[in-house]
C-alpha positions as CSV (number, residue, x, y, z in Angstrom):
1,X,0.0,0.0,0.0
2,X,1.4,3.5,-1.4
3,X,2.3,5.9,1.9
4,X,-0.8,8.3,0.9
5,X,-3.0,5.4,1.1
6,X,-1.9,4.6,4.3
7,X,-2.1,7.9,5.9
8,X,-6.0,8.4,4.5
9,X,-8.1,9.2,7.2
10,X,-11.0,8.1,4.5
11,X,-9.3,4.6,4.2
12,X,-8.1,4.1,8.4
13,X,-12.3,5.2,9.2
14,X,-13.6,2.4,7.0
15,X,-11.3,-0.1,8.7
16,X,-12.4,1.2,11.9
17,X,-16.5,0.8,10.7
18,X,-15.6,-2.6,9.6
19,X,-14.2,-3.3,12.9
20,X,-16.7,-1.4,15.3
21,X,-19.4,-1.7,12.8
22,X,-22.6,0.6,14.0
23,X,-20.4,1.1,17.7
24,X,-18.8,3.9,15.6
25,X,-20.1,7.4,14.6
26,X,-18.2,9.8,12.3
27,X,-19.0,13.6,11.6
28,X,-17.8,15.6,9.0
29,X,-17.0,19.1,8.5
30,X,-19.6,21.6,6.9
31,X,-18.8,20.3,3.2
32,X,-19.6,16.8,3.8
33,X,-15.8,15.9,3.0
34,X,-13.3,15.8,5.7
35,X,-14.3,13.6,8.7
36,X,-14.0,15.8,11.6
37,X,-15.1,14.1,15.1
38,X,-14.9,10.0,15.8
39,X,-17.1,9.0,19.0
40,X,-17.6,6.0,20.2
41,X,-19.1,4.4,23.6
42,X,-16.8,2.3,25.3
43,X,-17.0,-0.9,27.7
44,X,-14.7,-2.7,29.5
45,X,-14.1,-6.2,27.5
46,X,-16.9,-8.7,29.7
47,X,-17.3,-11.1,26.8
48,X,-21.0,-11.5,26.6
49,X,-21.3,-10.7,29.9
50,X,-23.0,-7.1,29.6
51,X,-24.0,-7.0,33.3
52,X,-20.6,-7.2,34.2
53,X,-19.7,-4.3,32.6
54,X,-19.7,-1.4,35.8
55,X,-18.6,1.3,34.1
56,X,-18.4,3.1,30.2
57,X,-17.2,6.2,28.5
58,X,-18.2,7.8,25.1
59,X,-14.6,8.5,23.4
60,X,-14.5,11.7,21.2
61,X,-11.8,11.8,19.1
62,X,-11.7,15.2,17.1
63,X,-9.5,15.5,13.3
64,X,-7.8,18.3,11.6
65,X,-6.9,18.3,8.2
66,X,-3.4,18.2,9.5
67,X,-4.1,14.5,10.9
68,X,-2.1,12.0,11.2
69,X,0.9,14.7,12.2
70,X,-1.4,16.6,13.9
71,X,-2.5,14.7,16.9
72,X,-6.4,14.1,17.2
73,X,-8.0,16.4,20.0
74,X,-9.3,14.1,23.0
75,X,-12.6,14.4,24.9
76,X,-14.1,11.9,27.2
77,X,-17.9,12.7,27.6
78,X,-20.7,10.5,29.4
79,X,-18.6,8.7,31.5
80,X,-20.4,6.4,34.2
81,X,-19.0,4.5,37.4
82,X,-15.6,6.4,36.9
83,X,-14.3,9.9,39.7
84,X,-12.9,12.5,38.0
85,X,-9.5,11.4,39.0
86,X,-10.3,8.2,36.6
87,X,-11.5,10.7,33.9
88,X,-8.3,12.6,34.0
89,X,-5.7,9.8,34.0
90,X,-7.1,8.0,31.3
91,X,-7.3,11.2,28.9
92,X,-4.2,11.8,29.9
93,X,-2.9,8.3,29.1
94,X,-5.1,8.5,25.2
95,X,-2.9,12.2,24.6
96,X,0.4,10.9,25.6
97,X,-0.2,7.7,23.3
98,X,-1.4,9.5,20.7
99,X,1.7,11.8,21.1
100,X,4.1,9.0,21.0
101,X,2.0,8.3,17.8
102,X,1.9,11.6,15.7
103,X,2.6,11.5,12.0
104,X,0.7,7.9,12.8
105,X,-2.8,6.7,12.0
106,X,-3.8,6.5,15.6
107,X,-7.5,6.1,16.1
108,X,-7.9,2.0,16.6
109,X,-4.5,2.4,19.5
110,X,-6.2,5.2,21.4
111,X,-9.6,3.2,21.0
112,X,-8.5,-0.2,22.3
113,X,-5.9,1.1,25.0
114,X,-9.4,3.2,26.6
115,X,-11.1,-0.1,26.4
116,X,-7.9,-2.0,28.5
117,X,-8.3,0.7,31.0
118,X,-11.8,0.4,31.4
119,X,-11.3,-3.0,32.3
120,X,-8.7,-2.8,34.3
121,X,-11.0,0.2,36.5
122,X,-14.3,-2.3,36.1
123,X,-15.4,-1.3,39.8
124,X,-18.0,1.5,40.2
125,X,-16.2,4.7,42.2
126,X,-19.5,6.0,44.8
127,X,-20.8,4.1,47.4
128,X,-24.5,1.6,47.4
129,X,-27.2,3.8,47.6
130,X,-28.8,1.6,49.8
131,X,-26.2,0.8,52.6
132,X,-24.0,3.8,51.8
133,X,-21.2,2.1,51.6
134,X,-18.3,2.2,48.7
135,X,-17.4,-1.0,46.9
136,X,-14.6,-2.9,47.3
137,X,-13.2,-5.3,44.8
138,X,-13.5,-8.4,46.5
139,X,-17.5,-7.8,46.7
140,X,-20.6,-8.8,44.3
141,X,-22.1,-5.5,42.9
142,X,-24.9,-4.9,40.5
143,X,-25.8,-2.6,37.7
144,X,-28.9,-1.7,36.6
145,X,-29.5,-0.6,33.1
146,X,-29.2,2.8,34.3
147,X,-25.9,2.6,35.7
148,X,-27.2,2.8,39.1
149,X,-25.0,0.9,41.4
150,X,-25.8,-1.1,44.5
151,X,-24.0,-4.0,46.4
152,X,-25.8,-7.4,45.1
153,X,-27.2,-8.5,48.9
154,X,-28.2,-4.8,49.8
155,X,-30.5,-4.5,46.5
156,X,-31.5,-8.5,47.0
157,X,-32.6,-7.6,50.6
158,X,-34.2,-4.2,49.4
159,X,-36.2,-6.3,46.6
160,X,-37.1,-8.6,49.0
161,X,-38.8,-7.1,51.3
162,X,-40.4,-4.6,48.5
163,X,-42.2,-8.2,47.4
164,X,-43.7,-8.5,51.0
165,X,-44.8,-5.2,51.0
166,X,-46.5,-5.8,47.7
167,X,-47.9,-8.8,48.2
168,X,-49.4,-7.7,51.7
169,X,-50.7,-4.7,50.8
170,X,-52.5,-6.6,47.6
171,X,-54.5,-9.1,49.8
172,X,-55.9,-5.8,51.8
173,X,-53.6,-6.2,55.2
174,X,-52.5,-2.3,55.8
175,X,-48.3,-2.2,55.4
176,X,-46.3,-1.1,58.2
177,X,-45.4,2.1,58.8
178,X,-42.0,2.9,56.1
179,X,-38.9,3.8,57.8
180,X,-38.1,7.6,56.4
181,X,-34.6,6.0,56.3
182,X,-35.1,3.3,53.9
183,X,-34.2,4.8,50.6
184,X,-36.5,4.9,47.7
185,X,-34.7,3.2,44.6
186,X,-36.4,4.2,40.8
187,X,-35.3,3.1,37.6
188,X,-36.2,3.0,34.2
189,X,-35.0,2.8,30.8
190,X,-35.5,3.3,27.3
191,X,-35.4,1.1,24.4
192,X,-37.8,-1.3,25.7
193,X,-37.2,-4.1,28.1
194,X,-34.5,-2.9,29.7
195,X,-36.1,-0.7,33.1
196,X,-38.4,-2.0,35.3
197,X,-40.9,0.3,37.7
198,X,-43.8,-1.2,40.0
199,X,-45.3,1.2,42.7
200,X,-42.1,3.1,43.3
201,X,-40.2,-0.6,43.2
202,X,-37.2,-1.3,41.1
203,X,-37.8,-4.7,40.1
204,X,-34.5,-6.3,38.7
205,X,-33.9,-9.3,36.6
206,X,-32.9,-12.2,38.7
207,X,-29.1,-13.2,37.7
208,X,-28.4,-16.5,36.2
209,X,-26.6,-16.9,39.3
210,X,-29.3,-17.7,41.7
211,X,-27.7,-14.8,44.0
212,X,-31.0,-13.9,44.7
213,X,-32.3,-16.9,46.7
């Protein structure tokens, strides 16, 4: 392949859509021509295993005409699970990469090294809404679709005794009084079949673990 061929930006964003297929999104500049901005939502590498996945990031990744020996400009928008601090050190990671790169094609390395760090960082940064606590590594957490985060026995428990409250209150027996302190967990999402919502209850898919009991 001739040099100009290889430093395309036309021919490196089709190997990229062939790769990422409809993961990626490309913009161009007001004529239609030059591509200007690559984005693309990011997981950490689960397998199949999407409800492992604790955190994400939507990679922008803005060209110049001058690209590849101008460096693309590096934005990390609509991150969830990750603190600031996270944030920072892995755009700082993606711009000293794609310095180490310049006068390279560039996009796939900065792509796939954000992916290694998300799953290397695959533990949400906060603390379980319901006990308060953060999370620690060696515990079971789940996600809901939302990328609300709670510790798998706290939300189990919660769900639990949502079900009794449900079921009592539906054969006519008057619930107990709620503790103000018990918190009051909602969740929904779009796209169909992904959010659940009964009567101010988060009801979550069981995991194929049988964690739930």
């Amino acid at each position: 392949m001739a040099s100009g061929e290889r430093d395309d930006p036309h021919s490196e964003l089709d190997i990229l859509r062939s790769i990422y297929l409809d993961e990626v999104q490309i913009d161009h500049d007001a004529n239609g021509e030059q591509p200007s901005v690559l984005s693309i939502t990011l997981h950490p590498a689960t397998g199949h295993v999407t409800e492992s996945q604790f955190v994400r990031l939507t990679l922008h990744l803005c060209l110049t005409e001058q690209y590849p020996d101008a460096v693309p400009t590096i934005s990390i928008r609509n991150s969830r699970g990750l603190s600031d601090e996270q944030i920072q050190r892995i755009q700082k990671e993606l711009e000293e990469e794609a310095e180490k790169r310049r006068g390279e094609q560039v996009l796939y390395q900065l792509i796939e090294k954000a992916k290694d760090i998300l799953t290397n960082s695959n533990i949400p940064f906060g603390h379980c809404v319901i006990c308060l606590n953060s999370f620690l590594e060696s515990e079971s957490f789940t996600r809901t679709p939302c990328f609300h985060h709670f510790h798998t026995y706290c939300l189990a428990s919660y769900l639990r005794h949502g079900d009794t409250q449900h079921e009592t209150t539906e054969a006519g027996t008057p619930s107990p009084h709620k503790d103000p302190r018990a918190p009051t967990v909602r969740c929904l999402s779009g796209g169909g079949g992904g959010g659940w919502e009964r009567e101010g209850t988060v009801k979550v898919k069981r995991e194929r673990e049988g964690v739930w009991g």
